[in-house]
N, CA and C of each residue as an Amber inpcrd file, in Angstrom:
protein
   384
  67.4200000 -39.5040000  22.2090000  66.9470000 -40.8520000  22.4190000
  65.8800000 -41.2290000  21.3800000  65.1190000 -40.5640000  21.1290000
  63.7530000 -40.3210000  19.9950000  64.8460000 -40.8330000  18.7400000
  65.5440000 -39.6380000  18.2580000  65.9770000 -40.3870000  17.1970000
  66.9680000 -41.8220000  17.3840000  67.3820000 -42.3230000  18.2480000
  68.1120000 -43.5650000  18.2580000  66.6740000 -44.5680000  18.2100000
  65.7440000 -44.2720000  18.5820000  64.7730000 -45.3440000  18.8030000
  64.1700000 -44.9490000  17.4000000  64.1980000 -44.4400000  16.4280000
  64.0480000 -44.0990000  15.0330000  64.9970000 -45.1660000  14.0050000
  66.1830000 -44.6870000  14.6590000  67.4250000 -45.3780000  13.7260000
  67.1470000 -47.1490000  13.6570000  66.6880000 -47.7450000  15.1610000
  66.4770000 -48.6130000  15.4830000  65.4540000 -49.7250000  14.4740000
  64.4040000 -48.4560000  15.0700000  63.5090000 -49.2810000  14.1410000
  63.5200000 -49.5600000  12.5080000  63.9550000 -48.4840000  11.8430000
  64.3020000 -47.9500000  10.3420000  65.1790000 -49.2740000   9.8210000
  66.0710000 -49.4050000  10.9500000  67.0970000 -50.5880000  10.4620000
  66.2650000 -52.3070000  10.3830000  65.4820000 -51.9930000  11.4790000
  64.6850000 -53.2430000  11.7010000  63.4530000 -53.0490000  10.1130000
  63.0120000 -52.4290000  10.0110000  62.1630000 -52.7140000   8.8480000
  62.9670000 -52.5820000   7.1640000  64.2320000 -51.7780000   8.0500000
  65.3160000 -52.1630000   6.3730000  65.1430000 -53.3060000   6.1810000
  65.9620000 -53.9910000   7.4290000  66.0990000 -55.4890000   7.3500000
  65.1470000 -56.9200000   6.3310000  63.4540000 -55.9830000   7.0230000
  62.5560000 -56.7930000   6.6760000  62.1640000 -56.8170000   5.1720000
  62.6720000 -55.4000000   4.6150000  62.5100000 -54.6800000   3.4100000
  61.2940000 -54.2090000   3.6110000  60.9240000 -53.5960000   4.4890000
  58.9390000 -53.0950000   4.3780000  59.3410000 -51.8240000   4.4390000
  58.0960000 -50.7730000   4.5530000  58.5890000 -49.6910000   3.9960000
  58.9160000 -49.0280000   5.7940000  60.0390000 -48.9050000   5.4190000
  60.9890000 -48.5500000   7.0610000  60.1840000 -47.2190000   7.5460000
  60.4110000 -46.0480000   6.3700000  59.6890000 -44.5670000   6.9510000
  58.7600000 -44.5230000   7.6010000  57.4640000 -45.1880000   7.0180000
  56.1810000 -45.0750000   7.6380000  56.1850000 -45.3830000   8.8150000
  56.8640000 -46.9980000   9.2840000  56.4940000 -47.7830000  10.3060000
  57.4260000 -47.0450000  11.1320000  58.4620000 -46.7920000  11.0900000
  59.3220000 -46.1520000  11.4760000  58.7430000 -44.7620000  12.5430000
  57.8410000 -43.5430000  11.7660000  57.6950000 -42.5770000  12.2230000
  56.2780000 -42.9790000  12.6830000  55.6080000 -43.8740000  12.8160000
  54.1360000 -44.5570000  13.4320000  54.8800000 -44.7370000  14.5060000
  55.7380000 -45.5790000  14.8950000  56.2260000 -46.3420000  16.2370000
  56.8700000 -45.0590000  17.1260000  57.7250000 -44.3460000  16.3590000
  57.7700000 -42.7600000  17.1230000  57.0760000 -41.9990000  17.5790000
  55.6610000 -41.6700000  16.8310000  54.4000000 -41.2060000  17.4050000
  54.1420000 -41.9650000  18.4710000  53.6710000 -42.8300000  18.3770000
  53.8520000 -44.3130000  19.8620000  54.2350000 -43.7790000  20.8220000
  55.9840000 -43.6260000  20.4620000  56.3390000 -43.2740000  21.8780000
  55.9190000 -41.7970000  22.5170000  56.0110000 -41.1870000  21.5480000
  55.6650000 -39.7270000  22.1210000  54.2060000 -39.5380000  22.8440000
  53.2150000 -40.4890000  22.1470000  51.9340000 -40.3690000  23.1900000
  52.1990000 -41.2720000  24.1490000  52.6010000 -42.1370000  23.8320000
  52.7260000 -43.0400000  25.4820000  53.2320000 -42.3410000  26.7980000
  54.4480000 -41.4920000  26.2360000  55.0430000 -40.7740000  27.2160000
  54.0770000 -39.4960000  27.5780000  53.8450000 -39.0990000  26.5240000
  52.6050000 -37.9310000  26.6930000  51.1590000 -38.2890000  27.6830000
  51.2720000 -39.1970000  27.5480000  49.7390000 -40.2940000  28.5830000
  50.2180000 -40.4580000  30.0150000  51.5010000 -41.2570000  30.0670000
  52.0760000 -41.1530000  31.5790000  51.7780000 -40.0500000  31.9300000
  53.0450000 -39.0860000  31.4190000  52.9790000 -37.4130000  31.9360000
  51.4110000 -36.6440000  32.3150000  50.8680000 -36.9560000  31.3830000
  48.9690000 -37.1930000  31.6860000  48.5530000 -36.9820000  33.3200000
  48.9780000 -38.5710000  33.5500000  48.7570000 -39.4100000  34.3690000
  49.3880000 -39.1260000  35.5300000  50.8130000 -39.0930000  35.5730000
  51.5790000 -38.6810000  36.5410000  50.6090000 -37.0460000  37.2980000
  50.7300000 -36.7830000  36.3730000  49.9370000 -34.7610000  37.0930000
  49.1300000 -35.1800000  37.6730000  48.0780000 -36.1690000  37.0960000
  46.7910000 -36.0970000  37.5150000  46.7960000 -36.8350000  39.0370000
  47.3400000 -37.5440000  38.9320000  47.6670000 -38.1120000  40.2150000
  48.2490000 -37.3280000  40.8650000  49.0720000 -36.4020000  40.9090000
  49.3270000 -35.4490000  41.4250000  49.0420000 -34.5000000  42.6230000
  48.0650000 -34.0730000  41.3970000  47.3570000 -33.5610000  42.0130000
  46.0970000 -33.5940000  42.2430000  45.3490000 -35.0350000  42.2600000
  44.3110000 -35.9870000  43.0130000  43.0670000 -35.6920000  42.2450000
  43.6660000 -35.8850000  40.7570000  42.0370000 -36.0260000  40.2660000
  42.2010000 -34.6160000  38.8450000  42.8430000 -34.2240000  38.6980000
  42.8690000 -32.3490000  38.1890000  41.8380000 -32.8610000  36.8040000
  42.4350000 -33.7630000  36.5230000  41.8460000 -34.1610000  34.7430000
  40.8450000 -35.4440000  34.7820000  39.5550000 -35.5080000  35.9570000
  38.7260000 -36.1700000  36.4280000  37.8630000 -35.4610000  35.2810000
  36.4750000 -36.1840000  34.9910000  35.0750000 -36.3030000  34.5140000
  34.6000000 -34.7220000  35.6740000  34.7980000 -34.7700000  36.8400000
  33.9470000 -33.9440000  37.7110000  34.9110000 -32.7350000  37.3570000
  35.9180000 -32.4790000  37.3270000  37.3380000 -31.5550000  37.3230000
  37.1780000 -30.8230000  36.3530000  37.1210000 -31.3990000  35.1480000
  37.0770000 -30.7170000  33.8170000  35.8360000 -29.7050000  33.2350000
  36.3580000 -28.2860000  32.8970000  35.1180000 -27.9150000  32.0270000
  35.1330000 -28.4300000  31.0510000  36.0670000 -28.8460000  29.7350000
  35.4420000 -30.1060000  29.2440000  34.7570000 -30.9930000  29.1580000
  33.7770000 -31.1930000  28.0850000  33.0030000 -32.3220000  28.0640000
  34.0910000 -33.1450000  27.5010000  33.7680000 -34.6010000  27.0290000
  34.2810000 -35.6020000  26.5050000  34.1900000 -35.5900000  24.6020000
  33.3930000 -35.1070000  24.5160000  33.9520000 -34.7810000  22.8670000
  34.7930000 -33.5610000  22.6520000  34.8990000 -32.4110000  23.8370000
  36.1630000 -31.7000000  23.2550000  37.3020000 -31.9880000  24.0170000
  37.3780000 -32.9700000  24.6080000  38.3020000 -33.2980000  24.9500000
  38.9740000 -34.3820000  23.8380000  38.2510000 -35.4390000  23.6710000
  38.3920000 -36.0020000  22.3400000  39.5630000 -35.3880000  21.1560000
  38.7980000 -34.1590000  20.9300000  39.4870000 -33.0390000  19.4130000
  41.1430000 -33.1440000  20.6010000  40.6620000 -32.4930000  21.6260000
  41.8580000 -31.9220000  22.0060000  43.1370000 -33.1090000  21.9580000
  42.8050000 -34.0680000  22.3410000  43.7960000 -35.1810000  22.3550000
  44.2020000 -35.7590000  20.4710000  42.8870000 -35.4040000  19.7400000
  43.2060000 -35.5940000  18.4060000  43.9360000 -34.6040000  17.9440000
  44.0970000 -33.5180000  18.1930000  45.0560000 -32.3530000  17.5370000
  45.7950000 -32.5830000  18.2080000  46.2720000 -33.1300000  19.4630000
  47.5570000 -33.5570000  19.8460000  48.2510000 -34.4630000  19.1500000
  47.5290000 -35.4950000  18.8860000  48.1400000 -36.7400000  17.9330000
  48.4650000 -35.9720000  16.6470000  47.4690000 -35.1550000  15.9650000
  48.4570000 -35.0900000  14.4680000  49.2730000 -33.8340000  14.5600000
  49.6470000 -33.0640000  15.4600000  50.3450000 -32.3380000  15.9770000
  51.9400000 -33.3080000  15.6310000  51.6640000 -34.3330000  16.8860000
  53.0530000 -34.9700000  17.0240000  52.9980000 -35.8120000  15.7670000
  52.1390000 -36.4620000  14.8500000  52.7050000 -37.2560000  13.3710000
  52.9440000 -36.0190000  12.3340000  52.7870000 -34.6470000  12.6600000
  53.0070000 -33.7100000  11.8390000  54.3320000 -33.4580000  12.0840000
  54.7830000 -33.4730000  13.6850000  55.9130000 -32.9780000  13.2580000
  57.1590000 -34.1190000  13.5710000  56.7910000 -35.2430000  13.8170000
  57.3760000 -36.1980000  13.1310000  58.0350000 -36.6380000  11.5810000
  56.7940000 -36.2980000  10.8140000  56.7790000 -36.4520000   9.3690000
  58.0090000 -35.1940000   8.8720000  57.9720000 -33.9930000   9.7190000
  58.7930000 -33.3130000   9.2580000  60.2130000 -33.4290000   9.6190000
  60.2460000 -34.0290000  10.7940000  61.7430000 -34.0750000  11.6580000
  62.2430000 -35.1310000  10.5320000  61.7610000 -36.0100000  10.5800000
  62.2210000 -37.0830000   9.8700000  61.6600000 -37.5380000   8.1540000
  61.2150000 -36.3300000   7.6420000  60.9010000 -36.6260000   6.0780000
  61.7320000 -36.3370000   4.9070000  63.2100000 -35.0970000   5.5610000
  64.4630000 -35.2300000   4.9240000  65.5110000 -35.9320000   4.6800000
  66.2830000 -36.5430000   3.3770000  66.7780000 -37.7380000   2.8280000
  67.8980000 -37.2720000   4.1130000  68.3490000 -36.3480000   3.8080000
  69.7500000 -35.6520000   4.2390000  69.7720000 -35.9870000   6.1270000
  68.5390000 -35.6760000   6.8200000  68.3160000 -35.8490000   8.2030000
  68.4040000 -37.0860000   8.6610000  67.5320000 -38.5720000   7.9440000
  67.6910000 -39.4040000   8.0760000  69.0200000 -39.9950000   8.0990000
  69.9250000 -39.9680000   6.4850000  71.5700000 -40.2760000   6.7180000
  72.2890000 -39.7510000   7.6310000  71.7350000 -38.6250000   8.3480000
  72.8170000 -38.0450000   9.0210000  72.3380000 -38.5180000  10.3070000
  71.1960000 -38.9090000  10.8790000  70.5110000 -39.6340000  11.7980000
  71.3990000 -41.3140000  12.1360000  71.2140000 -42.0560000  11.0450000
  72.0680000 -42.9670000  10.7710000  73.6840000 -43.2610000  10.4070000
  74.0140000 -41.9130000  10.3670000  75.3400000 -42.0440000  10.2800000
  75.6680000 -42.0230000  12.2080000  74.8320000 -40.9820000  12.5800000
  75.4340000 -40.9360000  14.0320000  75.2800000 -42.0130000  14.7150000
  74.2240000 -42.9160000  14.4400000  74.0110000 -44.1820000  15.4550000
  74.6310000 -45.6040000  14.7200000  75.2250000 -45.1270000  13.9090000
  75.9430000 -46.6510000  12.8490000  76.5720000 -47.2440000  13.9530000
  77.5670000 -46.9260000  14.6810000  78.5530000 -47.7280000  15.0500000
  78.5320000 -47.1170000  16.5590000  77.1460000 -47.0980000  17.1800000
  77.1660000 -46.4880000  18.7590000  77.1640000 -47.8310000  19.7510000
  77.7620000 -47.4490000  20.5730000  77.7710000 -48.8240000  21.4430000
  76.1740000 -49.1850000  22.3320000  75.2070000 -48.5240000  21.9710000
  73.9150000 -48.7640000  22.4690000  73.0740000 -49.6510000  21.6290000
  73.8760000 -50.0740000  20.5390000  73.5320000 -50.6690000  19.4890000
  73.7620000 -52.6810000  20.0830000  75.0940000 -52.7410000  20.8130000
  75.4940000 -53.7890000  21.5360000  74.3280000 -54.1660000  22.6460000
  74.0470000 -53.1060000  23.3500000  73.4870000 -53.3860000  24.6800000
  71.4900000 -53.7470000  24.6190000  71.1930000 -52.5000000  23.7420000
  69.6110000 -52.3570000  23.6710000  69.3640000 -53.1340000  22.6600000
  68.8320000 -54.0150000  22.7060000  68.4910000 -54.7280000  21.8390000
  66.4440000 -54.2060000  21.0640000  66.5230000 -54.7480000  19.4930000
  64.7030000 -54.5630000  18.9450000  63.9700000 -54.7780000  19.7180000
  64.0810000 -56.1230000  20.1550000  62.5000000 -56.2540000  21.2690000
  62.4910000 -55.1570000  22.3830000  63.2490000 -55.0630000  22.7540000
  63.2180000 -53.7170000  24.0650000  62.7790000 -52.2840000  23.8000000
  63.3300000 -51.8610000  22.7670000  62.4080000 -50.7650000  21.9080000
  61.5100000 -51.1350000  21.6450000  60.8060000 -52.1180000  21.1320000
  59.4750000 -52.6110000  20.4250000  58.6440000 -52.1480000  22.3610000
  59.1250000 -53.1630000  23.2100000  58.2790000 -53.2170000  24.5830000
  58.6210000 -52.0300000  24.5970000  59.2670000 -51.2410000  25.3850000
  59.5130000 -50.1760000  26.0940000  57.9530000 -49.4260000  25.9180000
  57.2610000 -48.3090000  24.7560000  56.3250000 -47.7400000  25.0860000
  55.2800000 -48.3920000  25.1380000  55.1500000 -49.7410000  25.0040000
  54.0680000 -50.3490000  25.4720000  54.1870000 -50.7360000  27.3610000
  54.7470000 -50.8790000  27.8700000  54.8800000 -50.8930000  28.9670000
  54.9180000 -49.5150000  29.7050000  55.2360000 -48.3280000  29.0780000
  54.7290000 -46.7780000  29.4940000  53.5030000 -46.8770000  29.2700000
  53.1840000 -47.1610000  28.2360000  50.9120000 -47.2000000  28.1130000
  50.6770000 -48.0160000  29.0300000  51.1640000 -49.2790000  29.2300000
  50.8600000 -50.0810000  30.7420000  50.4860000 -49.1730000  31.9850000
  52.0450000 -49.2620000  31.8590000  51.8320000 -48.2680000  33.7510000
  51.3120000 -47.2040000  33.6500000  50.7640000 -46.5300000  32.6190000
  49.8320000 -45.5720000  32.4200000  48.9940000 -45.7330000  33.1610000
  47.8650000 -46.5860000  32.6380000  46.6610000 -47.2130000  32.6730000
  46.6370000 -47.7700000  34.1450000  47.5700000 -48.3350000  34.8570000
  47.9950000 -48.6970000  36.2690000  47.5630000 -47.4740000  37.2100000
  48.3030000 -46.4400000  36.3480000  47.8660000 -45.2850000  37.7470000
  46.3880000 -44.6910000  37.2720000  46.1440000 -44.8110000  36.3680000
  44.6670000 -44.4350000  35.7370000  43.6370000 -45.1330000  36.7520000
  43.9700000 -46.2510000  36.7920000  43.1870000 -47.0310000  37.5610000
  43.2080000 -47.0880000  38.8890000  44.8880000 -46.6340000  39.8080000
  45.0690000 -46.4610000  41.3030000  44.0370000 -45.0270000  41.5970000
  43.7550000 -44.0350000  40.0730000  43.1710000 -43.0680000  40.5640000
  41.6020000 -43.0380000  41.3220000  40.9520000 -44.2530000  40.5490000
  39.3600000 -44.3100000  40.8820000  39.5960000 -45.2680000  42.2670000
């Protein structure tokens, strides 16, 4: 699914002529923390607090790092999944002519992980 929502976008900034890669593997990172934030979120609710201010031996600046080595973790290995000529064509060859191409339309990929950071923040907030 990651890479169809890759192919997606790549085609959408072909289109525009901007530089597709970058924006391309930025909006992928996107999704992967958004989903990574729910999943967060979901546990914590869970289990009623686990990743609370009171919960954590963490302070808030190493928690900070920790969520920052998560992020270039996932644009690291983004950059690699998708920084081969050969991976990309063959990425795009598989989704050229998929019938999800008919149904899902750009704006819906564009919303989709913004509305996971939404309802994130929803249960973030049912937590206090």
């Amino acid at each position: 699914m990651i890479d169809y929502i890759f192919y997606r976008i790549s085609n959408y900034y072909i289109s525009k002529k901007e530089a597709s890669f970058g924006y391309s593997v930025a909006f992928v990172c996107f999704v992967y923390i958004s989903f990574l934030f729910f999943v967060i979120n979901l546990i914590n609710l869970y289990f009623e607090g686990i990743f609370s201010k009171e919960s954590l031996v963490f302070n808030a600046y190493q928690l900070k790092w920790m969520y920052g080595i998560t992020c270039i973790l996932i644009v690291g290995f983004n950059l690699v999944r998708y920084g081969s000529k050969k991976r990309r064509t063959q990425i795009f060859d598989q989704y050229k002519d998929s019938r999800k191409n008919r149904f899902i339309k750009t704006w819906q990929i564009f919303v989709f992980p913004i509305i996971v950071f939404a309802f994130s923040i929803a249960l973030m907030k049912m937590l206090k």
